[in-house]
TORKOL-4160 file (C-alpha; in steps of 0.2 Angstrom, whole numbers, padded with zeros to 4 digits, m for minus):
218
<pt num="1" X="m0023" Y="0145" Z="m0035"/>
<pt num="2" X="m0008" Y="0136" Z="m0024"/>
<pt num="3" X="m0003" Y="0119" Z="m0031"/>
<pt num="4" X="m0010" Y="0107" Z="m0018"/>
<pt num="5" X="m0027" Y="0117" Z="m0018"/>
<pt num="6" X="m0026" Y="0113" Z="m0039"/>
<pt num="7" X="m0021" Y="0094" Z="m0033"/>
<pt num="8" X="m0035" Y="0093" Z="m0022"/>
<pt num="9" X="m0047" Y="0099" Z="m0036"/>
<pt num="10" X="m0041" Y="0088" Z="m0047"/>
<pt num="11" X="m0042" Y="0072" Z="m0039"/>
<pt num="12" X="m0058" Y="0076" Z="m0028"/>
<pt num="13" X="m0066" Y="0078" Z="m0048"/>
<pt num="14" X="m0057" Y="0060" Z="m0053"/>
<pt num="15" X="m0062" Y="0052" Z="m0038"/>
<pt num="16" X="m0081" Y="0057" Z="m0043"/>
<pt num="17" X="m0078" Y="0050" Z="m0060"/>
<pt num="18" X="m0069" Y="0034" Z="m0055"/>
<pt num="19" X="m0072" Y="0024" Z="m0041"/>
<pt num="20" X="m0057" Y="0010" Z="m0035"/>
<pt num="21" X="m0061" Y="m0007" Z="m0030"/>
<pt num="22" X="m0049" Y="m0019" Z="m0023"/>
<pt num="23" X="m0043" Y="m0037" Z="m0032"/>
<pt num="24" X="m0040" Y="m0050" Z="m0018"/>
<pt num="25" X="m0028" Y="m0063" Z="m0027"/>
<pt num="26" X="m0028" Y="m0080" Z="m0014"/>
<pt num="27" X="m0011" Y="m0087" Z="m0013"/>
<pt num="28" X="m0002" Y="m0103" Z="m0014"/>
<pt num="29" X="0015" Y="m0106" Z="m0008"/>
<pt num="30" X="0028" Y="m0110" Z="0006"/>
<pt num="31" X="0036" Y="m0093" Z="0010"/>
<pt num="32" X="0043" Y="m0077" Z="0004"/>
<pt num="33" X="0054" Y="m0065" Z="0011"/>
<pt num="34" X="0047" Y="m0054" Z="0024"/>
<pt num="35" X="0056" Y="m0040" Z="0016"/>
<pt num="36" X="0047" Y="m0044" Z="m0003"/>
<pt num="37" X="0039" Y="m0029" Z="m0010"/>
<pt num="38" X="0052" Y="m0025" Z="m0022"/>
<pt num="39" X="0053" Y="m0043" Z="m0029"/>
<pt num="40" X="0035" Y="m0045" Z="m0029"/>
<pt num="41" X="0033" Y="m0028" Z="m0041"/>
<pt num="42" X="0047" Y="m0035" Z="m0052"/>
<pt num="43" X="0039" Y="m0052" Z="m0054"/>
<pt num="44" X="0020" Y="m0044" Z="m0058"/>
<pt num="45" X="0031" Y="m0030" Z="m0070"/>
<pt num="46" X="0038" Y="m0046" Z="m0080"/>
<pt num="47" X="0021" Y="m0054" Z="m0084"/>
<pt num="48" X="0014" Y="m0037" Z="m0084"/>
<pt num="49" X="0025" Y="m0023" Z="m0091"/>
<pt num="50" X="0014" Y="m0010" Z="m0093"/>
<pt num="51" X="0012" Y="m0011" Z="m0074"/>
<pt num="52" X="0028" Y="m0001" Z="m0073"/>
<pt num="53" X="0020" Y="0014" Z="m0077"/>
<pt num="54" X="0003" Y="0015" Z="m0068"/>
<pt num="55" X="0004" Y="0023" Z="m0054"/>
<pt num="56" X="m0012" Y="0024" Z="m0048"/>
<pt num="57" X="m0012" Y="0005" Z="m0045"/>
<pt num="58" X="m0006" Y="0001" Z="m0026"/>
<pt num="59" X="m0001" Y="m0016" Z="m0022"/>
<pt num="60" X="m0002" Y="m0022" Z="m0005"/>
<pt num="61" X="0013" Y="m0035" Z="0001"/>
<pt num="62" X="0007" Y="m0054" Z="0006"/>
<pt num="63" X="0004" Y="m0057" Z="0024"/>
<pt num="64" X="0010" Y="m0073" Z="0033"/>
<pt num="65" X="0018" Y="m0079" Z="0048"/>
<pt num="66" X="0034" Y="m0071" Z="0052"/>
<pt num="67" X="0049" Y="m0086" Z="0056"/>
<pt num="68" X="0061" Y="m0073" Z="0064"/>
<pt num="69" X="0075" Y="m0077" Z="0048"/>
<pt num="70" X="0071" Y="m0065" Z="0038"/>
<pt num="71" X="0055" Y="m0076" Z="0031"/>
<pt num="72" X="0039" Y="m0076" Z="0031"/>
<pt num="73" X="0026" Y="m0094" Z="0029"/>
<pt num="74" X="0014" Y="m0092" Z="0019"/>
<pt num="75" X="m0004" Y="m0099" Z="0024"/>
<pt num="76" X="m0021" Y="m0103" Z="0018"/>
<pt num="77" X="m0026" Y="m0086" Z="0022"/>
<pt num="78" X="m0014" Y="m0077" Z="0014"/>
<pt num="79" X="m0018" Y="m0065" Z="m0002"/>
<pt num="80" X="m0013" Y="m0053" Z="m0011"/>
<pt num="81" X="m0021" Y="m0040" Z="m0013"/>
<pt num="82" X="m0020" Y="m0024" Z="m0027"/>
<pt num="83" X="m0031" Y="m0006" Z="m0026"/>
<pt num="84" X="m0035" Y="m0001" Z="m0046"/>
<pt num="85" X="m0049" Y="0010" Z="m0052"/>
<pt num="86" X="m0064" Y="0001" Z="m0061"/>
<pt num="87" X="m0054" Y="0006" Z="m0077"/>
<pt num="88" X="m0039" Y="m0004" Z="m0074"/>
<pt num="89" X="m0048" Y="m0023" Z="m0068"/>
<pt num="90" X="m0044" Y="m0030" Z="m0083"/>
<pt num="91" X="m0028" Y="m0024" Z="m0085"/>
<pt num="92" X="m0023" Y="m0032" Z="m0066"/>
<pt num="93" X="m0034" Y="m0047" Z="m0068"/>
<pt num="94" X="m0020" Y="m0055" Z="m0080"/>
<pt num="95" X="m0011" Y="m0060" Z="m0064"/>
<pt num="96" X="m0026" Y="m0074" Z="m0062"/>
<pt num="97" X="m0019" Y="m0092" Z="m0062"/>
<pt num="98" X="0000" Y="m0084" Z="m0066"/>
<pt num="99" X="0013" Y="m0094" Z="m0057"/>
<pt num="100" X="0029" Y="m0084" Z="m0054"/>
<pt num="101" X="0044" Y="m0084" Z="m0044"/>
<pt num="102" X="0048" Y="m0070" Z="m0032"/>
<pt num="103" X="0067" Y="m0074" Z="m0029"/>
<pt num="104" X="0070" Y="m0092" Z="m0023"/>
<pt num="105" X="0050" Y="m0094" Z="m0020"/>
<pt num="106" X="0037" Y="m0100" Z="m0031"/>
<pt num="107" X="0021" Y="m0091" Z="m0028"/>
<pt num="108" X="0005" Y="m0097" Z="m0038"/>
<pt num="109" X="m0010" Y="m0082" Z="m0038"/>
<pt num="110" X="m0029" Y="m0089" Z="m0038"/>
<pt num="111" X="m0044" Y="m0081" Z="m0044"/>
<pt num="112" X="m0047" Y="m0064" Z="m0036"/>
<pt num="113" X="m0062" Y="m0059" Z="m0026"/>
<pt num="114" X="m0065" Y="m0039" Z="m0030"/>
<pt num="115" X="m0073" Y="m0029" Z="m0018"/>
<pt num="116" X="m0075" Y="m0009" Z="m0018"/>
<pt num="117" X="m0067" Y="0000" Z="m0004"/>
<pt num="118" X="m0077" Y="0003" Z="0012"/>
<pt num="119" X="m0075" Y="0019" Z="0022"/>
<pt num="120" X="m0068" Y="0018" Z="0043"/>
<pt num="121" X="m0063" Y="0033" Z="0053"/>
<pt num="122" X="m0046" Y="0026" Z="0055"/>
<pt num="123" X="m0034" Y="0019" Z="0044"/>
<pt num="124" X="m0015" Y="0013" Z="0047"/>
<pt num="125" X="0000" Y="0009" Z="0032"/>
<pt num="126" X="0010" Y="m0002" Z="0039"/>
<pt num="127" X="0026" Y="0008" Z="0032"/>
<pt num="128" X="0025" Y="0025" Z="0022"/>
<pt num="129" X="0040" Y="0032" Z="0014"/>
<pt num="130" X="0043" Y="0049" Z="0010"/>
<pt num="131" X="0058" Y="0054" Z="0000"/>
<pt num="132" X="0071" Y="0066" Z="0010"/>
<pt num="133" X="0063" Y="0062" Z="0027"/>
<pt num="134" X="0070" Y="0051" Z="0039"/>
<pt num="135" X="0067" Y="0056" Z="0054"/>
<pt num="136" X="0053" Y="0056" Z="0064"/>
<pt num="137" X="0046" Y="0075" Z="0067"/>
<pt num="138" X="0050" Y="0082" Z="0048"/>
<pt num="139" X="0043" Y="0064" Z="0039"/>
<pt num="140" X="0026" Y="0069" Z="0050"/>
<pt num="141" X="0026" Y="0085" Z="0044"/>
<pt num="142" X="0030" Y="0081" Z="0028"/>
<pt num="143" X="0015" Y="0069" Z="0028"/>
<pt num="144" X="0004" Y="0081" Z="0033"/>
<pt num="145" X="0006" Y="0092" Z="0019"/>
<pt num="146" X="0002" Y="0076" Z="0006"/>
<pt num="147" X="m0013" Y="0075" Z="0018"/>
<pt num="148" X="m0016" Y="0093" Z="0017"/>
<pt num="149" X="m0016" Y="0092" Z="m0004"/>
<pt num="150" X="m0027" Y="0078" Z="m0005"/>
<pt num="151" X="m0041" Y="0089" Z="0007"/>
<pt num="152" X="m0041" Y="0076" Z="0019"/>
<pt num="153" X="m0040" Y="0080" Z="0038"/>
<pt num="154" X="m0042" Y="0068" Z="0052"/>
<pt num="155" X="m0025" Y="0067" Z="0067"/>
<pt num="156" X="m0010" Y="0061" Z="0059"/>
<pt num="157" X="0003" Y="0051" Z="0071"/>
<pt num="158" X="0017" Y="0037" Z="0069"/>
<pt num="159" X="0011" Y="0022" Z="0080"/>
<pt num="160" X="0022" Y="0015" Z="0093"/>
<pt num="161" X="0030" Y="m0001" Z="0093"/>
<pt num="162" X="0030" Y="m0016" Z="0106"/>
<pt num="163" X="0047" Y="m0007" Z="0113"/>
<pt num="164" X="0035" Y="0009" Z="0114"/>
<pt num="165" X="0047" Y="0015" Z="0102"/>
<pt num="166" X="0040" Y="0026" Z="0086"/>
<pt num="167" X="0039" Y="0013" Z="0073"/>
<pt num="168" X="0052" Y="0015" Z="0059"/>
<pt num="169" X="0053" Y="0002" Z="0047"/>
<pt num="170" X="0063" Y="m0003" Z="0031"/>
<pt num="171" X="0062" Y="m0009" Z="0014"/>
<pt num="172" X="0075" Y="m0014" Z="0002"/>
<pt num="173" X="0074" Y="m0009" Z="m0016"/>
<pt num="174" X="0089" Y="m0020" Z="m0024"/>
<pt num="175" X="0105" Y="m0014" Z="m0015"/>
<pt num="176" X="0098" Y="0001" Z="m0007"/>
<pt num="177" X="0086" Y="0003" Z="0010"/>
<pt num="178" X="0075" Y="0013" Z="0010"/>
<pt num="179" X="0067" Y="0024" Z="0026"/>
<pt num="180" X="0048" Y="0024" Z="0033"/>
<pt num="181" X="0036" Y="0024" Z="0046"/>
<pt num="182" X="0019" Y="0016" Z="0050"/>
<pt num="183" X="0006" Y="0031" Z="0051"/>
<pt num="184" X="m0012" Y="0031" Z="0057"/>
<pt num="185" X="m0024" Y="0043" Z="0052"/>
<pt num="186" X="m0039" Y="0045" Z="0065"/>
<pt num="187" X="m0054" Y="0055" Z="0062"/>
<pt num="188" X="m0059" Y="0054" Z="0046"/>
<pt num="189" X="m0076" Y="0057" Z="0037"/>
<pt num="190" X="m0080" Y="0044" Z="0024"/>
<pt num="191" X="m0074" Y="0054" Z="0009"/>
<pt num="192" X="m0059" Y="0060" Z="0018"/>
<pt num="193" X="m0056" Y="0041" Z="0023"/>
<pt num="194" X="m0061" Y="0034" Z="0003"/>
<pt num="195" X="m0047" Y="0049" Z="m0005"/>
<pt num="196" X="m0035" Y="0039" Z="0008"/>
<pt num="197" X="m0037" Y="0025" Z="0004"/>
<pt num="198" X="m0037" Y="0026" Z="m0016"/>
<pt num="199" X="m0023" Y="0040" Z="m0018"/>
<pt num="200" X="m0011" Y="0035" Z="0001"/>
<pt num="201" X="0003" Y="0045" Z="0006"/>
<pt num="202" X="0022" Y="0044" Z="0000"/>
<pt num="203" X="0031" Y="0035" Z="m0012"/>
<pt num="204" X="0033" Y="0015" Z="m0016"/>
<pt num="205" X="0014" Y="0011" Z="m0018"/>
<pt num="206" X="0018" Y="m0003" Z="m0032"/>
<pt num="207" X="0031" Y="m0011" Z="m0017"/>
<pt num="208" X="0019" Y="m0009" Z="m0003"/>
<pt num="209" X="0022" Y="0006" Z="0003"/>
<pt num="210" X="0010" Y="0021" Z="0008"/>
<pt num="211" X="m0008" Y="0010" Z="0007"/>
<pt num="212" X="m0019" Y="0012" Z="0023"/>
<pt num="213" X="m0029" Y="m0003" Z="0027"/>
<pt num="214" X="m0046" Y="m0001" Z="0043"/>
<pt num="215" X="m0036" Y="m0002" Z="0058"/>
<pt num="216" X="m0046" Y="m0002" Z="0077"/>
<pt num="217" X="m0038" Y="m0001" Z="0096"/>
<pt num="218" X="m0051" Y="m0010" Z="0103"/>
């Protein structure tokens, strides 16, 4: 048996056993860096270390209003929100009522609301990093495989820009950046479009990286 049809197995037989929900923290401060997936895992890792090591936990980075500095300004709507499987609520909900710092910003995490994952036929991760690949054509390929390995089918394709440029994006992980692109996966039956959305595609799920959120043209 190859290795991704025994990866496949395997997590289509987890995924029967387990379902994952999502834990939608609100948020209350001024700002954060746009750039702030890395300091916002090392800030949950402090008041939670066993964090470290789970790594089917995804954390999704805060959204806000983007200043054009570098910035981002936080607003009422602005959560944070964190994919676990029912097993691991508890271990997550210890970020309830914390108050942390993420650099120079004070961040302050409410009571989540915890919702299960809904299936769409087209999902989008803002940025998805696979190690090696950093251009365009062999990172799509790449992609595909992980895709392949998880059963999931559906079109696969990097998303333009508002240049009409392929969107490449960035991330900083202490002194080092690291490489992605946004990806859209079109197509998908609501099994294939649930495995996506628990497992993702690439590395970095703890910084942000990799988790597909229900994204629509129209």
């Amino acid at each position: 048996m190859s290795s991704s049809l025994k990866v496949s197995r395997s997590l289509e037989f987890s995924q029967d056993l387990e379902p994952f929900v999502e834990l939608k923290f609100p948020v209350r401060g001024q700002q954060l860096p746009a750039d702030h997936g890395y300091g916002l895992f090392a800030a949950f890792v402090h008041l939670i270390p066993e964090l470290r090591q789970q790594q089917d936990i995804s954390i999704l980075t805060i959204p806000g209003f983007g200043d054009r500095q570098g910035k981002i300004l936080l607003t009422q709507q602005s959560c944070c929100r964190i994919r676990v499987p029912i097993s691991k609520i508890s271990l997550v909900y210890q970020l309830a009522g914390k108050l942390f710092w993420v650099g120079k910003h004070q961040i302050h995490l409410g009571i989540p609301q915890i919702t299960p994952l809904e299936s769409t036929h087209q999902l989008r991760a803002r940025i998805v990093t696979i190690k090696g690949y950093e251009e365009a054509d062999p990172f799509l390929r790449a992609a595909k495989r992980q895709l392949d390995a998880l059963g999931i089918g559906g079109e696969i394709t990097i998303p333009q820009n508002r240049k009409g440029q392929l969107s490449r994006k960035t991330i900083k992980i202490k002194h080092y950046t690291v490489v992605g692109f946004s990806l859209e996966i079109t197509g998908l039956t609501d099994e294939h479009s649930l495995t996506l959305q628990r497992y993702g595609c690439g590395g970095k799920r703890h910084m942000g990286c990799g988790i597909f959120l229900p994204y629509s043209h129209d």
